[in-house]
C-alpha positions, 0 to 999 in steps of 0.5 A: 381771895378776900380785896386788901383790908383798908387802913385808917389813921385817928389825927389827935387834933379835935375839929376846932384844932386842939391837940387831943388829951391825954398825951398817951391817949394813942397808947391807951385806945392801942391798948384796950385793943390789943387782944384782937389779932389775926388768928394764929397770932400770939402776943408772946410773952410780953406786952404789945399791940395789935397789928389791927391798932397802933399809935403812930406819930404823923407829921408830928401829930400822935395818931392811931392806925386802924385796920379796917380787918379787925372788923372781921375779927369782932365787929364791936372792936371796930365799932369801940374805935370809930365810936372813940374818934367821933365822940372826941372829934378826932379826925379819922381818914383812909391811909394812902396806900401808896404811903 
């Protein structure tokens, strides 16, 4: 039985405390990550995102919540959203489970 897969949620607020731009930057990263899934797990016939990368707005900031299990599914998709967060300066913390 593989251990619970662990979240993490990109705050759109830089290090120095400036709301990251673009406005729709959380529906973009969610986007380009849109086609990994879980297997068997189909988009259907329209548009949607990942359940691995959604944006999210917490306490009033626009975020994106990864899950830490698509790094099962391509290694590199993992590596593009953390690599995304810190080249911009975001925040990146673990989701309280119990939240």
């Amino acid at each position: 039985m593989n251990p619970p897969s662990r979240k993490y949620v990109i705050r759109g607020v830089t290090r120095d405390g400036r709301t990251f731009r673009p406005s729709d930057w959380p529906e973009r990263l969610a986007g380009a990550m849109s086609c990994f899934r879980p297997e068997g797990v189909a988009s259907g016939a329209h548009l949607g995102y990942s359940p691995y990368c959604v944006p999210r707005v917490i306490d009033g900031v626009k975020c994106v919540v990864v899950d830490e299990a698509v790094r099962e599914v391509e290694p590199k998709a993992w590596d593009f959203v953390m690599s995304f967060a810190r080249d911009n300066e975001l925040g990146v913390a673990p989701v309280d489970p119990a939240a």
